[in-house]
C-alpha positions as CSV (number, residue, x, y, z in Angstrom):
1,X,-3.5,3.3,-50.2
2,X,-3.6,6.7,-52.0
3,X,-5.2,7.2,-55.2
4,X,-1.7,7.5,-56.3
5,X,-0.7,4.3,-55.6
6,X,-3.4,3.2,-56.6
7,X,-2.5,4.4,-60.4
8,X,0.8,3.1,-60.1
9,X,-0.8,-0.1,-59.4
10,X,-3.3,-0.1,-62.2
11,X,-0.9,1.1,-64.6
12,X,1.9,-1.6,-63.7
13,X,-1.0,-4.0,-64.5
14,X,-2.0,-2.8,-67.9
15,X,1.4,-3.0,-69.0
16,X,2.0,-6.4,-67.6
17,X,-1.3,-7.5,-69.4
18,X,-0.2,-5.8,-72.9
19,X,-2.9,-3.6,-72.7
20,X,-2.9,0.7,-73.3
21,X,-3.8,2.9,-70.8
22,X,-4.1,7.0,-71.4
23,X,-3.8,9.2,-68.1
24,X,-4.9,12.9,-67.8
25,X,-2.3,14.8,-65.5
26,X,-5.0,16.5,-64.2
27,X,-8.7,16.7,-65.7
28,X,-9.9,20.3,-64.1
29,X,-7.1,22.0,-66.4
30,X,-5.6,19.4,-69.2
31,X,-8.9,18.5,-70.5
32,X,-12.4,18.2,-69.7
33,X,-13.3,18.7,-65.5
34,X,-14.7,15.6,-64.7
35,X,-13.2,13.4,-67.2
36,X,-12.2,9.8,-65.9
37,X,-9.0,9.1,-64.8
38,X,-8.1,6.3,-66.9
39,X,-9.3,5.1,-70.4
40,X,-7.8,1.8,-70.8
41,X,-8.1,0.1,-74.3
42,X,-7.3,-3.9,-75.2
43,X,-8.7,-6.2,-78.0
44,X,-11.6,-7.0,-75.9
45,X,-12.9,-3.6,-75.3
46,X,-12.4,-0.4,-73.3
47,X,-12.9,0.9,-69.8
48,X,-13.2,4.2,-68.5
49,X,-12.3,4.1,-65.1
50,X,-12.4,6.6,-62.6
51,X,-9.9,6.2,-59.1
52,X,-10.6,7.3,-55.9
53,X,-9.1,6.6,-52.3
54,X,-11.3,4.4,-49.9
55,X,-13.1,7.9,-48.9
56,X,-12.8,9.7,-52.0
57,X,-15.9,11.6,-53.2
58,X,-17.0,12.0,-56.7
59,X,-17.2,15.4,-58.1
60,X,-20.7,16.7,-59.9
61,X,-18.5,17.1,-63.0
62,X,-17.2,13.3,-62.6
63,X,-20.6,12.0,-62.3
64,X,-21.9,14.1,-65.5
65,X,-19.3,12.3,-67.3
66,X,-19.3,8.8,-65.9
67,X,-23.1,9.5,-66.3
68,X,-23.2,10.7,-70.0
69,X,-20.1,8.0,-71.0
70,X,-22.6,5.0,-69.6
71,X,-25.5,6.4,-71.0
72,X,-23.7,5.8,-74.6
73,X,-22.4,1.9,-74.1
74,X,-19.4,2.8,-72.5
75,X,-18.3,0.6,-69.5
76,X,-17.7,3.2,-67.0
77,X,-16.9,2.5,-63.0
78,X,-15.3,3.4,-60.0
79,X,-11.7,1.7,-58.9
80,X,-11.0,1.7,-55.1
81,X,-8.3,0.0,-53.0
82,X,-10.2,-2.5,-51.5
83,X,-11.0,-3.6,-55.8
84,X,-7.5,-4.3,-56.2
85,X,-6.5,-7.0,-53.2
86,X,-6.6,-9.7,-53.0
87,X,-4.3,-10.8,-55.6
88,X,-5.7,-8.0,-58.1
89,X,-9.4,-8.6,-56.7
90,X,-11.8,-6.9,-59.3
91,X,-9.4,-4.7,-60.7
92,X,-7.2,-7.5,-62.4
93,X,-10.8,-9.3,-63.3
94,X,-11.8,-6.3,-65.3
95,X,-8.4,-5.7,-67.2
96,X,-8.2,-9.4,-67.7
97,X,-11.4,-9.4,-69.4
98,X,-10.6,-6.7,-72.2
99,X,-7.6,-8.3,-72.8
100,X,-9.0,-10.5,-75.8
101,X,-7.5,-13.6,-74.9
102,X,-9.7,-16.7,-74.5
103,X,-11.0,-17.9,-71.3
């Protein structure tokens, strides 16, 4: 699965779970270099999540940020392929859990 897909995957699952998400185009020139992929916001809090193929490295600037963004509260991590099977594996726990409803 590309990092890509992976997106599409993520972002079809924020919207099915009423949540926002905000997307950079491309980090290096819209914004900041380095800055997450994703910053994903519900009633129960917000995640900054960076997205990377199964053998995608993280850049020094992506790991000054996740670095700096963690060092301040923020919950800050790493999605892969392999956190989104089976049946939305990790990925769906963590969007689930900013969602704000009840357990």
């Amino acid at each position: 699965m590309s990092e890509a897909q992976l997106q599409k995957a993520v972002l079809d699952m924020c919207k099915w779970l009423g949540l926002l998400a905000f997307h950079s185009t491309d980090s290096r020139r819209d914004s900041c270099a380095g800055f997450p992929d994703l910053v994903i916001s519900g009633q129960g809090g917000v995640l900054y999540r960076e997205l990377k193929s199964a053998t995608g490295r993280l850049r020094p600037a992506q790991m000054d940020w996740m670095s700096r963004l963690e060092l301040g509260g923020a919950d800050v991590a790493v999605w892969r392929p392999a956190d989104l099977v089976p049946d939305g594996g990790r990925i769906k726990a963590e969007l689930v859990a900013i969602t704000g409803a009840a357990s």
